[in-house]
N, C-alpha and C positions, 0 to 999 in steps of 0.2 A: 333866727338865732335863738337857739333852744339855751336857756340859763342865761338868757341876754340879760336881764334887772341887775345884775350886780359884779364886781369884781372883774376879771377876765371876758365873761360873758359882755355886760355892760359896755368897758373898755373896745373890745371889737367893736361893738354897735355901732358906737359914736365914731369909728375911724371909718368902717364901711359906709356909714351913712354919708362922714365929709367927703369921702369917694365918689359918691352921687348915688350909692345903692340907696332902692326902697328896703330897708329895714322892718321887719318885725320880729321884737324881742318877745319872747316866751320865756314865761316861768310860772310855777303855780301861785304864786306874791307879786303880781308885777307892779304893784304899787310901791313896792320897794326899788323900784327904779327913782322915785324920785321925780324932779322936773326933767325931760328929754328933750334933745335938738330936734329942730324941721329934719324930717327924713326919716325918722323911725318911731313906728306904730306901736305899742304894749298890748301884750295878750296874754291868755290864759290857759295855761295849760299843760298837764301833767304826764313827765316821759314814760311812765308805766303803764300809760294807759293808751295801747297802740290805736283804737278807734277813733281816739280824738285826736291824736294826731295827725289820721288819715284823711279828718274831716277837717281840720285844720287847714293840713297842706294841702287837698284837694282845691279849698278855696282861694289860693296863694299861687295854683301854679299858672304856667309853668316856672319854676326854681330855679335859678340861677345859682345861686350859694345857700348852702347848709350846712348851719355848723350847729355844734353844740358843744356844751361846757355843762352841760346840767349833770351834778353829783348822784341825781336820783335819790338823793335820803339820807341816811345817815354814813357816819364812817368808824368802823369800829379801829380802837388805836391802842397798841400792847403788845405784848410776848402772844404768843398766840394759845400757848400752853394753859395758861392763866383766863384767854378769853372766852368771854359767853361767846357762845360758837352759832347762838341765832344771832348775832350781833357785827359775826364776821358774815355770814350769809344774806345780810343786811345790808352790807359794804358791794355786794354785786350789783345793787340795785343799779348801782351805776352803769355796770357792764347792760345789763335791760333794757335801762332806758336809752343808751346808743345804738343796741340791735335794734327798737324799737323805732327810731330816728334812721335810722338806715334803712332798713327792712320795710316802711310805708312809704320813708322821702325816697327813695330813690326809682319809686314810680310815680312821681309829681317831680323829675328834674328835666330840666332842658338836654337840647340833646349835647350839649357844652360843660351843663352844670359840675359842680366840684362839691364834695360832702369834707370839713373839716372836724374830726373832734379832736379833745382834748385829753390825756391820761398824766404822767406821771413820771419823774426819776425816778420812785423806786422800782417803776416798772422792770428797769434792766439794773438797778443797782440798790439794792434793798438795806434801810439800816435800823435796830434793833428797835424793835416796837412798829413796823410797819407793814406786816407780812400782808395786812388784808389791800392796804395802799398798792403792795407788790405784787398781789398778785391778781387783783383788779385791772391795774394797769397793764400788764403783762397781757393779759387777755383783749383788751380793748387793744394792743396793738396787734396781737396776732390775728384778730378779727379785720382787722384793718388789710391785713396783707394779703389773709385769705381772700376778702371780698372783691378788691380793689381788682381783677382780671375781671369780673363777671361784671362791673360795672361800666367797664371801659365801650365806648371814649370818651363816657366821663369818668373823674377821676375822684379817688377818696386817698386822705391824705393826716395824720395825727401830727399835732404841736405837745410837745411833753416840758412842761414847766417844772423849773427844780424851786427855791422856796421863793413866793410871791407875796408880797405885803399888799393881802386886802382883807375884806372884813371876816373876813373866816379866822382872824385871830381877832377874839374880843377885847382883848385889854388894851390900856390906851396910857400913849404920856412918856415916862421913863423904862417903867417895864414892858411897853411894846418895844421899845429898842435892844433894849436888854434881853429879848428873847428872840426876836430874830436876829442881835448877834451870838447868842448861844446858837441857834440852829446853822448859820451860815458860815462858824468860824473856820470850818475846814475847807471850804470852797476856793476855788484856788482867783474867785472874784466874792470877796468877802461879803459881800452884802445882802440882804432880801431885791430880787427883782420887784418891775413894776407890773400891774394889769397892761400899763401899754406897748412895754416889751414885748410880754408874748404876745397881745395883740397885733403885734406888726409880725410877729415870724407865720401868724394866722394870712394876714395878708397878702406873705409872701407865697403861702401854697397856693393861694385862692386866684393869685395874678400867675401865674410860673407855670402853663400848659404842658408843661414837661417833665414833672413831679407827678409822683401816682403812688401809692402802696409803701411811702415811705416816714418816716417819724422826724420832725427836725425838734432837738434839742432848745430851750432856751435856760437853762438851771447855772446856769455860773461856774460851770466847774465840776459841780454835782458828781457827775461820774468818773470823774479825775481827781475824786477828795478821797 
């Protein structure tokens, strides 16, 4: 579980691990996990950097589940007009680091295994200030659609969360609420999701042998606001 220490990442771990999977959560911090349940491992290491992940997964296989959530870095967030544009270029990293998790893991999978990641509402529904969100995600699914024949009969498969209340918003108390209900008001399910939410639509792909090359929704509405 690549980006496993925290949020969505984390979140999955601990469902797949109560599942009975051997878990290991990856992240370049994974002491930021925290204390963790029997059933999954912490490790280290970095989605940019495709050798260690090959030496990684080498030592892990054969793979049953691979997922990832890992952002790769930063995220630039604006008009795009106004943006430092090494800053939007910055924002791919993410796109990188999931070629990079597919492109090694999917020769350390079983012959069964399933690769999930994770991208984005404004992949397919983009709103003012989030072009590089849009079109990162955008990419990471069409990556997914393209790949997904050439991996078969295993299967790769994208969960795209619309707003989720985890630590990737810093502020705490009143004004955490006050801002993910500014961000949510239009959702036709008004609220911030949880990490466990999309964690279970992760599950859903991971268990569902019949799903392949396709993106399932968890945003509230998101593309119906």
């Amino acid at each position: 579980m690549f980006g496993g220490t925290s949020g969505i990442g984390l979140a999955t771990a601990r469902l797949l691990a109560a599942r009975g999977a051997e878990v290991v959560a990856v992240s370049r911090s994974p002491d930021r996990a925290g204390e963790v349940p029997d059933g999954i491992t912490l490790a280290a290491c970095d989605v940019l950097d495709a050798e260690a992940i090959d030496e990684l997964l080498a030592g892990l296989a054969p793979i049953d589940i691979l997922v990832s959530s890992a952002t790769g870095g930063s995220r630039a967030i604006g008009p795009f007009l106004t943006m430092d544009i090494d800053g939007f270029r910055a924002s791919f990293d993410k796109l990188w680091g999931y070629a990079n998790v597919v492109h090694r893991g999917a020769h350390h999978l079983s012959r069964d295994g399933t690769i999930v990641l994770v991208s984005g509402s404004p992949a397919r529904l983009s709103k003012p200030g989030l072009v590089s969100l849009s079109s990162v995600g955008a990419a990471v699914e069409a990556m997914a659609r393209s790949v997904a024949p050439e991996l078969a009969p295993r299967r790769l498969n994208v969960v795209s969360p619309g707003i989720i209340d985890t630590p990737m918003v810093e502020v705490q108390g009143p004004e955490r609420e006050e801002v993910y209900r500014l961000m949510t008001a239009g959702n036709v399910i008004p609220r911030a999701g949880t990490a466990d939410e999309v964690a279970a639509a992760i599950l859903f792909v991971v268990e569902n042998d019949f799903v392949t090359g396709t993106t399932v929704d968890v945003d509230g509405g998101w593309l119906l606001s």
